[in-house]
C-alpha positions in Angstrom: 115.6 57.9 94.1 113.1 61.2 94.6 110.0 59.9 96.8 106.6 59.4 95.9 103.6 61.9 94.5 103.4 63.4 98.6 106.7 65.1 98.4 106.8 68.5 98.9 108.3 69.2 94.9 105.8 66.9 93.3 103.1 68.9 95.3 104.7 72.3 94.4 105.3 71.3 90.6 101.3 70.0 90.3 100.4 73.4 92.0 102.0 75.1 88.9 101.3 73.0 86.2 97.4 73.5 87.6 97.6 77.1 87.5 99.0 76.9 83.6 96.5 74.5 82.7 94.2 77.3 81.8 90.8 77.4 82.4 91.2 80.5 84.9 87.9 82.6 84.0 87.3 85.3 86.7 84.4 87.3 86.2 84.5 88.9 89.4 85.5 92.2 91.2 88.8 90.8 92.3 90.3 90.3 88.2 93.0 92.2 87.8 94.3 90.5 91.1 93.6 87.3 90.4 94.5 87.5 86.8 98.2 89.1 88.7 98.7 86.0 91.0 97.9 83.7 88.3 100.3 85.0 85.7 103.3 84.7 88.5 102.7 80.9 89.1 102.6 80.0 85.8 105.8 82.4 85.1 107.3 79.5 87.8 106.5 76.6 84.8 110.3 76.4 84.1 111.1 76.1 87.8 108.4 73.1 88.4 109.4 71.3 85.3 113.3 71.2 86.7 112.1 70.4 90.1 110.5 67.3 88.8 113.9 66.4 87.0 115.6 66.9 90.4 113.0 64.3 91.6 114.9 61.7 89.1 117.6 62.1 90.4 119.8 60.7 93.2 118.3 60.8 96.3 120.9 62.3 98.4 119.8 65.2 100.4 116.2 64.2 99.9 115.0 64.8 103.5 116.5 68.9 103.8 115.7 69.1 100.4 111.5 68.1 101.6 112.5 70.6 104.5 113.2 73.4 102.4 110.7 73.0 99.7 107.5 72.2 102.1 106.9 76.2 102.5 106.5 76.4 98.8 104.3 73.7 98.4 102.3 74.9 100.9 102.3 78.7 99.6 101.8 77.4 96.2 98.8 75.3 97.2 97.2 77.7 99.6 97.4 80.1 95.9 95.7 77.8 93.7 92.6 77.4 96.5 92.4 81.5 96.2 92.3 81.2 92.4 89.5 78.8 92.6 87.8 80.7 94.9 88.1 83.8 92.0 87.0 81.3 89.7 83.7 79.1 91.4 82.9 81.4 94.0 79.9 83.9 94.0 80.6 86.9 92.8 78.3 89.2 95.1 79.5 87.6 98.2 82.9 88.0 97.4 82.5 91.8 96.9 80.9 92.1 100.3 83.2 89.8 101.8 86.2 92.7 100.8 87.6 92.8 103.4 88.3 89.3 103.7 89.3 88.4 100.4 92.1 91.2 100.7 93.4 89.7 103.7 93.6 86.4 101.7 95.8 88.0 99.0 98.0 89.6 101.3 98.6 86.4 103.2 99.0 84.6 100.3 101.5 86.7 98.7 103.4 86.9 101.3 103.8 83.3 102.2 104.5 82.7 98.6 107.2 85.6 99.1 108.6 84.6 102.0 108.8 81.0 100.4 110.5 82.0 97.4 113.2 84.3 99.4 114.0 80.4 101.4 114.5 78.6 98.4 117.9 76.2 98.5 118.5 76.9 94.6 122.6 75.5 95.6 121.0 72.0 97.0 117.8 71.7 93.5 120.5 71.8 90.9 118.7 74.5 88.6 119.9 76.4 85.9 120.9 80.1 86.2 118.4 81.0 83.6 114.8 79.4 85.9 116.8 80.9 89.1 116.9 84.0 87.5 112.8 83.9 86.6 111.9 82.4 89.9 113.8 85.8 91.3 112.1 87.9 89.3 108.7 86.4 90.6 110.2 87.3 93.9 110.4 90.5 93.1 107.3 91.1 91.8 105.8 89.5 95.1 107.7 91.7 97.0 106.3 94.5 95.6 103.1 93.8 95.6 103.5 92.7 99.6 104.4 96.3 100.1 100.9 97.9 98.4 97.6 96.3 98.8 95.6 96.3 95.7 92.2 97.2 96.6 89.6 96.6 94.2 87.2 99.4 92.5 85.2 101.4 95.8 82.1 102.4 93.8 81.8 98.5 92.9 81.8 97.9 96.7 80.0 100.5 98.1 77.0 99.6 95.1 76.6 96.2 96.3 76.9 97.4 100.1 74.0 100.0 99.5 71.6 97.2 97.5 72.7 94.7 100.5 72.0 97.5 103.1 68.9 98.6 101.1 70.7 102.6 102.0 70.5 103.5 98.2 68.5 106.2 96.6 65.6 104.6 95.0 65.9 107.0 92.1 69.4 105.4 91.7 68.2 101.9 91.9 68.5 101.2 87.9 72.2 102.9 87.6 73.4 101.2 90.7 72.0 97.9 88.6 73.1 98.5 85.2 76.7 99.1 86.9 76.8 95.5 88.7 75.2 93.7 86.1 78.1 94.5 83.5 80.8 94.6 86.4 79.9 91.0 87.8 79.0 89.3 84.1 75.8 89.1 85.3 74.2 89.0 82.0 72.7 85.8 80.4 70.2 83.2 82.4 73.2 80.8 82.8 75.2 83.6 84.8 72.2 84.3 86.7 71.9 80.6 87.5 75.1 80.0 88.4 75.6 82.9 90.7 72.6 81.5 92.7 74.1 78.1 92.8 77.8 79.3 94.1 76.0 81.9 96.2 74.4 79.2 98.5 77.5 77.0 98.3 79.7 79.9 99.8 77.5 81.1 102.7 77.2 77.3 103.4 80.8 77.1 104.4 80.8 79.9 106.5 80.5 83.8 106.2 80.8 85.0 109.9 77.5 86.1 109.8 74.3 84.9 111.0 74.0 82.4 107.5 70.0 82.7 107.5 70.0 86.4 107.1 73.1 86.6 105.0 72.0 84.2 102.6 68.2 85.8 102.4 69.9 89.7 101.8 72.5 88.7 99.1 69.3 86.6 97.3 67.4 89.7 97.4 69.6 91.0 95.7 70.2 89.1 93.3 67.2 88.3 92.3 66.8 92.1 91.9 69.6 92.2 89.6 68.2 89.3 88.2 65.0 90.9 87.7 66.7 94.2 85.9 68.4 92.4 83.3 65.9 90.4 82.4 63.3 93.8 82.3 66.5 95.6 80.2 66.9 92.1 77.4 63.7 91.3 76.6 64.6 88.9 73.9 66.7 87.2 76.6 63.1 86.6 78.5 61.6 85.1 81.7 62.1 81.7 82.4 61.2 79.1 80.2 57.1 79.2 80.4 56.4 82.3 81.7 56.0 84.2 78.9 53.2 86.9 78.8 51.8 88.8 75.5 50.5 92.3 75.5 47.5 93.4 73.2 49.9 93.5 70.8 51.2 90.4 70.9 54.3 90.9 72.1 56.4 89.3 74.8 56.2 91.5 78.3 57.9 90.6 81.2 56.2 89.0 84.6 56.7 89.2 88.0 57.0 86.1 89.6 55.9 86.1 93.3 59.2 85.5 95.1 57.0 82.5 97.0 57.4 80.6 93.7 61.1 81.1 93.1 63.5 78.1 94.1 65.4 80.1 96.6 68.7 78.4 94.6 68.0 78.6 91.2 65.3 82.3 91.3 63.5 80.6 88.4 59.4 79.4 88.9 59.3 76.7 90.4 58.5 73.2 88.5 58.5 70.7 91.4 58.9 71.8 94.8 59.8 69.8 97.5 60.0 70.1 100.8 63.3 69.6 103.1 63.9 68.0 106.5 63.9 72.0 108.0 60.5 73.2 106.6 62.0 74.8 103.5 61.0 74.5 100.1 63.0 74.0 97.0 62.7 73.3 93.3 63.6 69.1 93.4 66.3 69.4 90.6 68.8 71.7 92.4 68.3 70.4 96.0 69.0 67.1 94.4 72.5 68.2 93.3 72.5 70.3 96.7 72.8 67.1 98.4 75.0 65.5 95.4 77.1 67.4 96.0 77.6 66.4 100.0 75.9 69.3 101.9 73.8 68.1 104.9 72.4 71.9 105.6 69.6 73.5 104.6 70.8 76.0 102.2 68.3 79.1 103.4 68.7 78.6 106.8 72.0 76.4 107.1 70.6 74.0 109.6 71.5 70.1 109.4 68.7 67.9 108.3 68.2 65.4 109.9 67.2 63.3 106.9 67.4 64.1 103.2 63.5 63.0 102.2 62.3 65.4 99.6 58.3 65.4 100.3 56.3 67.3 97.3 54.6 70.7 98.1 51.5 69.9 96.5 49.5 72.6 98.3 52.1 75.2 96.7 52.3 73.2 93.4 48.2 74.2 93.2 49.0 77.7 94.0 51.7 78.1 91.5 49.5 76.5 88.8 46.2 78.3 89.7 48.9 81.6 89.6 50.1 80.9 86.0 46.4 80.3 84.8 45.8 83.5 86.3 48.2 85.2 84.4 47.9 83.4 81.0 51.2 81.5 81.6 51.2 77.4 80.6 52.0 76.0 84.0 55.7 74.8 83.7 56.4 71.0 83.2 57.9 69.2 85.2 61.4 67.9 83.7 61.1 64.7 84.7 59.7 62.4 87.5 62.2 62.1 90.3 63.9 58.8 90.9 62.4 56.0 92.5 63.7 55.3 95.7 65.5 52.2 96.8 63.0 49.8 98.7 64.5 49.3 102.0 62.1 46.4 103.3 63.6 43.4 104.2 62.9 40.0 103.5 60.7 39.4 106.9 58.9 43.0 106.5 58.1 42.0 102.4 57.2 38.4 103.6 54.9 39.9 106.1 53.6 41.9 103.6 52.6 38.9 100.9 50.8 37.5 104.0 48.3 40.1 104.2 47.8 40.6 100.2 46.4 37.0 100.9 44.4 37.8 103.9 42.7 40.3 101.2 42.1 37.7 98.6 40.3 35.6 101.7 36.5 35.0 101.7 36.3 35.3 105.5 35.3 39.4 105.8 37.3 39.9 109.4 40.4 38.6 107.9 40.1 40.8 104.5 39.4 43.6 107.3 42.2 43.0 109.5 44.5 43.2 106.6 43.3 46.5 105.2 43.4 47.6 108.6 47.2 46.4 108.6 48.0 47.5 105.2 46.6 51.1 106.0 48.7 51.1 109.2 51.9 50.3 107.3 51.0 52.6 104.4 51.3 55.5 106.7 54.2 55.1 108.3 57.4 55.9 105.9 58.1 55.7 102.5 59.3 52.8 101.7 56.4 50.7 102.9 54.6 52.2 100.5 56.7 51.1 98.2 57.1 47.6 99.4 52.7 47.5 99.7 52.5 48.4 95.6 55.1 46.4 94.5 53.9 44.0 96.1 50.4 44.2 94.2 48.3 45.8 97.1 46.8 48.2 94.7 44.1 46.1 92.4 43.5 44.1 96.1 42.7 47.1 97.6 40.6 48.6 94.9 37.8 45.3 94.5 37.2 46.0 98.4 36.2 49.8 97.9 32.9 48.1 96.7 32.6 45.8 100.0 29.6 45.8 101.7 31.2 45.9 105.1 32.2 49.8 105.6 34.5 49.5 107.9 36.6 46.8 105.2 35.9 49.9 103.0 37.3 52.7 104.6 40.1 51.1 105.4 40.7 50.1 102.1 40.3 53.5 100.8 42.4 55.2 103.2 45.0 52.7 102.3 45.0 53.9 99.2 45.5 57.7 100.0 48.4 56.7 102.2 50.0 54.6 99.0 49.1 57.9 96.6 51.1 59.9 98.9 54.7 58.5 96.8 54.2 59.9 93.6 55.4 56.6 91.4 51.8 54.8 93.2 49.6 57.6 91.5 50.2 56.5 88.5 49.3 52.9 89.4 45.9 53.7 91.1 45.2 56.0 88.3 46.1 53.5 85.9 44.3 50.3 87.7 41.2 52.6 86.8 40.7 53.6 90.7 38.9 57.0 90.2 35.2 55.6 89.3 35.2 53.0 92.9 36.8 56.0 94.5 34.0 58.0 93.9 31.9 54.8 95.2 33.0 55.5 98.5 32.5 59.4 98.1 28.6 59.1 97.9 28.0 56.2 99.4 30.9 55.4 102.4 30.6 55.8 105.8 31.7 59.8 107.1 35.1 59.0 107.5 35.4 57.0 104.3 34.4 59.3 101.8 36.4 61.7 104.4 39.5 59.9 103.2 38.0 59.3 99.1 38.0 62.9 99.1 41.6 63.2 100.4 42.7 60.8 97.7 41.4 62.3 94.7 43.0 65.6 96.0 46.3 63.3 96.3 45.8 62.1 93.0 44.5 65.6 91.3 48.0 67.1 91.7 49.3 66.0 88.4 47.4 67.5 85.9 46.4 64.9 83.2 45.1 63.6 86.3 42.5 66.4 86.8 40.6 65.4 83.6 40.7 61.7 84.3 38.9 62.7 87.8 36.9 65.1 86.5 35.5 63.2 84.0 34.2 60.5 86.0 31.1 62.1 88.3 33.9 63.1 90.9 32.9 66.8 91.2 29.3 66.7 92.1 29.8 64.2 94.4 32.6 66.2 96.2 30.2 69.4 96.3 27.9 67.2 98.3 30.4 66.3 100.8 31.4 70.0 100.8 27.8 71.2 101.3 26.7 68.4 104.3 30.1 66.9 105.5 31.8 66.6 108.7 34.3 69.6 109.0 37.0 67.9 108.1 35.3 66.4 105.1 34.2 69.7 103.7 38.2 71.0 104.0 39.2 67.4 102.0 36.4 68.2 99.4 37.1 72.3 99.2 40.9 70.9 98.7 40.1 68.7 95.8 37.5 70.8 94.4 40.1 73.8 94.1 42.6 71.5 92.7 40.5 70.3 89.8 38.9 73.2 89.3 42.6 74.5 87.9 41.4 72.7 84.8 39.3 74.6 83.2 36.9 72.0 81.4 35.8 71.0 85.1 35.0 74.9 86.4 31.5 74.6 84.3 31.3 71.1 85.9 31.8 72.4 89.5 29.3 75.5 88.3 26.4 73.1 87.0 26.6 70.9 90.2 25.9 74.5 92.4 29.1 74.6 93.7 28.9 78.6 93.6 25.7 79.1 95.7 27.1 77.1 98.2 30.8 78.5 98.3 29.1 82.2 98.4 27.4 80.8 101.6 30.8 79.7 103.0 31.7 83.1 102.1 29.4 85.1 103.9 29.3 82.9 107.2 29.9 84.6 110.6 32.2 82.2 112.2 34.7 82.6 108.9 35.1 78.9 108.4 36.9 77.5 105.5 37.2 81.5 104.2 40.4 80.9 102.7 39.4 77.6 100.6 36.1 79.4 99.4 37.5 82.7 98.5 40.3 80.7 96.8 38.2 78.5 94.7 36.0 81.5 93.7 38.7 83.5 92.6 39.3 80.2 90.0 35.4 79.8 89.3 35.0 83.6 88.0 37.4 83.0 85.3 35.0 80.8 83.9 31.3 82.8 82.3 29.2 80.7 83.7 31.0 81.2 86.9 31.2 85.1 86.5 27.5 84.7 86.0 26.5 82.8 88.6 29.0 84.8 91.1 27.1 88.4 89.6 23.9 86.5 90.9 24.5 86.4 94.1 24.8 89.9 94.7 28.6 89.6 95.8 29.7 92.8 95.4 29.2 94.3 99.4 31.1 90.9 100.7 33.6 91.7 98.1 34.3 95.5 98.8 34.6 94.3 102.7 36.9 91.5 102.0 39.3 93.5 100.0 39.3 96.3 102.6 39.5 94.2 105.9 40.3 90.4 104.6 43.6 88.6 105.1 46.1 88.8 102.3 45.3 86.0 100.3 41.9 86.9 100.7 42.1 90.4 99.7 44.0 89.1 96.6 40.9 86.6 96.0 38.5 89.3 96.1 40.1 91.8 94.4 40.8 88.6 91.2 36.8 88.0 91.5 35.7 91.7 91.3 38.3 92.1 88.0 36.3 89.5 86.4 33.0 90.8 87.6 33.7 94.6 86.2 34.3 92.9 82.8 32.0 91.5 80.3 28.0 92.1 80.0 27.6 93.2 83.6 30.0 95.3 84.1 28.1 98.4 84.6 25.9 96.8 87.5 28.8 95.4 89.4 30.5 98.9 89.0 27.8 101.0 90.4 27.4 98.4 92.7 30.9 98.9 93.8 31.0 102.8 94.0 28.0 102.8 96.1 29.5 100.4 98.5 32.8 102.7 98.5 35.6 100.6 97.4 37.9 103.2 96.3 39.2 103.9 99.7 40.3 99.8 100.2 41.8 99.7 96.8 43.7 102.5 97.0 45.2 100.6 100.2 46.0 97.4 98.9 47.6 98.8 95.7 50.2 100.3 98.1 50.5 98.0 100.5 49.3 94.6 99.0 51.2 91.9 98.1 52.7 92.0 94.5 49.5 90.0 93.1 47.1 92.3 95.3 49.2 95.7 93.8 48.6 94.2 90.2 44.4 93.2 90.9 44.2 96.5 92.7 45.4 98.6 89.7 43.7 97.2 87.5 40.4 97.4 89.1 41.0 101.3 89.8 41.8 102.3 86.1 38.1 100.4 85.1 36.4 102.3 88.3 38.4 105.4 87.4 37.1 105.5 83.9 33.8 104.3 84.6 33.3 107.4 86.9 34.4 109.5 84.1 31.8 108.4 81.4 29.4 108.7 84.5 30.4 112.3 84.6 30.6 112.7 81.3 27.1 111.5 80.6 25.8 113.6 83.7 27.3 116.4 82.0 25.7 115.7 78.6 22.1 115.3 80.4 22.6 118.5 82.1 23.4 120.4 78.5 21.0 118.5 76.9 17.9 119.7 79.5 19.0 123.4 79.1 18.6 123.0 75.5 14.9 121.9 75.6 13.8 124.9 77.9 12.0 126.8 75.4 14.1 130.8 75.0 11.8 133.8 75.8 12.3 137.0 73.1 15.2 139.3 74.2 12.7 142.5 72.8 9.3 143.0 72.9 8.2 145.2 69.9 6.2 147.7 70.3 3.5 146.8 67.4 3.3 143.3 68.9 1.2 144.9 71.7 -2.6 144.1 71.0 -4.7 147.2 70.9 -6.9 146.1 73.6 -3.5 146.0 76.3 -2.7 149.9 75.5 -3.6 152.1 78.0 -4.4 155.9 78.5 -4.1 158.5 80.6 -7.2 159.8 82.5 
């Protein structure tokens, strides 16, 4: 009887039957070819269904007839992984890859040619009628062995220019109308999935360097991307990043390619950092590594670990961006899955022991264990796990009253290192944490309210969090440590003070407890120390009127003009975001004169041409309000001028001669 499911005609006759199962969607340069190749497999149905009668047969012969029919297996096989590759792979690497793929067709045809020509039809008992279809198939491959079908030229050399950045700029938006409609790169969900089978390809290999491939071909397709979206309005930006003009409708936005997933293009929701350094959007490096990769997908080296560790610091920027802009901050989808604790019996027995040493009345063992319990905290993950689990957190919490500071800060650092795995910020938050937290802020040794600091800047990164926080006395307290702090306590304090200030019912708090006076200080210090923090959390603070008012009082503008002229990027973004909000409003005027006089046309025509994309937008901005401030000043120059030359009094064009008194006439002697 015919062998099992391995044998070279079941594998030949499941190759076929796969091919006709439909599903075959190519939406790719390479259609008409791979719409060709699929039609002749299926076209072989007939053949495959009598090859799996043949199979019921008897079994003599069975081991020439395996011989003879491995090829076509093989061929057949080697076909349906080309059609997949038409079907799942990324369209724009494909099209670059030319070449390549052409060489693929050509070998797979012939093998399935050559295959076809060896076929033992005397030995497979089948009919006259499938030999004579399976021949025509031959012949058909035969042909099509003899002339390569190259796909459309302008299609290539389009994506080769955008790749190459060669193109004409004024030929950009053709060049993108044309490869948007050729590659079906139309809706989100194209978009999205392009992105996704882009990564997957260069990760198996592309005979390039795979860093700089992959970083090219996202370019440009996030410019592609960024066209279609700009050309279908009503397909919009993604989901909460929609901007109204003054007219309320929808515009599109420019999303700083910083806060793009480099998989997905869209803003980012949860990043997460990777094993290499790189940062991702959690969701689709999640099903990166679901799906069995062990690279990094930008720069295809192998992690040594799969822990995703959240970006908070980016997270802040990408929030603080979107308020900026009048976008909601996007939601994250979901909290990501626990992970599985991985202490073992001994490690969680060791663990119970010191929860008791807290609960103890003598004050060096409750120090010892904090001490412990701070130490185990810090060292991976899943001890942190093990430590709240385990009840450490209401422990830990009545000993951030303690009278012994040392039993206090270690307590509290304890805690920082536990808020660190997201599922624990819920607990401290929810134990009611925050007020004995900012305990230890005012009242803890250096390093204590060091570390209290540090936590509620842990704890601040969600953002129902930053009301809780806020509400509780936390702010002024932090402003103190900012203002007389060690160094690293005023970079702990300036960190949670510019993460809660993202609220915006805790700017006027930050603003009542003098938080500008003393940032404008940090602003205008020689040695430059914490610039970046300080120019960052005033760009947040002059949203906010009180904050634009208290900024305008402290004569800002010089510092301002410099920064945006000589400052480091960020910075120069900062300044440029404060002095938009100062040329607006009641004081507009002042801080406009102010600004001409201390020249700041020259810097912002420089960073609207060479700035980043947020600096270009601040930069414009700011010269169309300077631009038609110095018209109404020449306009109202102008209209003092006419309106002095009116109010000289005229003298008479012609003196009458009867207006001459009598006693002025004179005659001669």
């Amino acid at each position: 009887m015919a062998g099992d499911g391995g044998t070279a005609a079941e594998r030949a006759a499941a190759a076929v039957e796969a091919a006709a199962a439909g599903g075959w969607e190519f939406r790719n340069a390479y259609r008409r070819q791979l719409l060709a190749l699929s039609r002749r497999i299926r076209l072989l149905g007939p053949f495959a269904e009598e090859l799996r009668e043949a199979l019921r047969g008897p079994a003599d012969g069975e081991k020439e007839r395996e011989r003879a029919l491995a090829p076509l297996a093989d061929a057949l096989e080697r076909a349906l992984d080309l059609l997949r590759l038409g079907r799942d792979g990324s369209r724009i690497f494909l099209v670059l890859e030319r070449d390549n793929v052409m060489k693929k067709f050509q070998a797979v045809i012939a093998q399935l040619e050559q295959a076809l020509c060896d076929v033992p039809y005397d030995k497979l008992d089948i009919s006259d009628e499938v030999r004579e279809q399976v021949e025509l198939v031959h012949a058909q491959l035969r042909r099509a062995k003899e002339r390569a079908d190259m796909p459309d030229d302008e299609f290539y050399n389009d994506v080769l220019s955008l790749y190459n950045k060669s193109y004409d700029p004024s030929a950009e938006s053709d060049i993108l109308e044309r490869l948007s409609e050729k590659l079906h790169l139309i809706t989100i969900t194209d978009l999205t999935q392009e992105s996704l089978a882009l990564h997957e390809m260069v990760a198996s290999g592309g005979g390039q360097d795979p860093g700089e491939h992959i970083e090219k071909m996202s370019m440009l397709l996030k410019k592609i991307k960024d066209f279609v979206q700009t050309q279908n309005p009503e397909m919009g930006p993604p989901i909460g990043t929609k901007l109204m003009d003054s007219n309320g409708e929808p515009r599109p936005v420019n999303i700083p390619d910083e806060f793009r997933c480099p998989i997905s293009l869209e803003l980012m929701k949860d990043p997460v950092i990777v094993a290499t350094g790189q940062t991702y959007e959690r969701l689709c490096i999640e099903k990166w590594l679901a799906s069995g990769h062990h690279t990094c997908p930008n720069t295809q080296q192998r992690m040594t670990n799969t822990t995703l560790t959240p970006n908070y610091v980016l997270r802040s920027l990408i929030a603080q961006w979107c308020e900026a802009n009048g976008i909601e901050p996007p939601k994250r989808s979901s909290q990501p899955n626990k992970p599985t604790s991985a202490c073992s019996s001994s490690e969680r027995a060791n663990i119970d022991a010191l929860l008791s040493q807290l609960c103890s009345y003598d004050p060096e063992e409750q120090r010892s264990a904090a001490a412990e319990l701070r130490l185990l905290a810090k060292r991976n993950a899943n001890n942190r796990i093990c430590i709240a689990e385990a009840g450490a957190i209401p422990l830990l919490l009545s000993l951030l009253s303690s009278s012994d500071l040392r039993t206090q800060e270690h307590a509290v650092t304890a805690l920082l290192n536990l808020s660190i795995h997201e599922d624990n910020k819920a607990s401290i938050i929810s134990s009611g944490a925050v007020p004995s937290i900012v305990h230890v802020l005012k009242n803890g040794s250096m390093e204590a309210r060091e570390n209290a600091a540090a936590t509620l800047f842990s704890l601040s990164v969600i953002d129902e969090y930053k009301v809780t926080i806020g509400g509780t006395g936390a702010i002024p307290a932090l402003v103190v440590l900012l203002s007389e702090g060690s160094q690293r306590g005023k970079k702990d304090a300036a960190a949670a003070l510019f993460n809660l200030c993202i609220y915006q019912g805790n700017k006027g708090r930050a603003i009542r407890a003098g938080l500008v006076p003393l940032i404008m200080g940090l602003v205008t210090n020689p040695t430059g120390a914490l610039m970046d923090e300080a120019m960052a959390i005033l760009s947040i603070l002059s949203s906010h009127p009180e904050g634009k008012a208290a900024i305008g009082a402290a004569e800002p503008v010089p510092v301002l003009v410099e920064m945006i002229g000589s400052g480091s990027p960020r910075n120069r973004d900062n300044a440029a975001a404060v002095m938009l909000h100062l040329c607006s409003g009641e004081q507009q005027l002042v801080h406009l004169t102010r600004a001409q006089e201390c020249g700041i046309m020259v810097p912002l025509r420089e960073l609207a041409l060479n700035g980043t994309e947020r600096g270009k937008r601040k930069a414009v901005l700011l010269l169309e309000r300077m631009s038609r401030f110095l018209v109404q000043q020449q306009e109202e120059k102008e209209a003092q001028l006419l309106a002095c030359a009116q109010a000289i009094p005229r003298l008479p064009e012609q003196v009458q001669e009867t207006e001459i008194p009598e006693q002025l006439e004179s005659h001669s002697p």
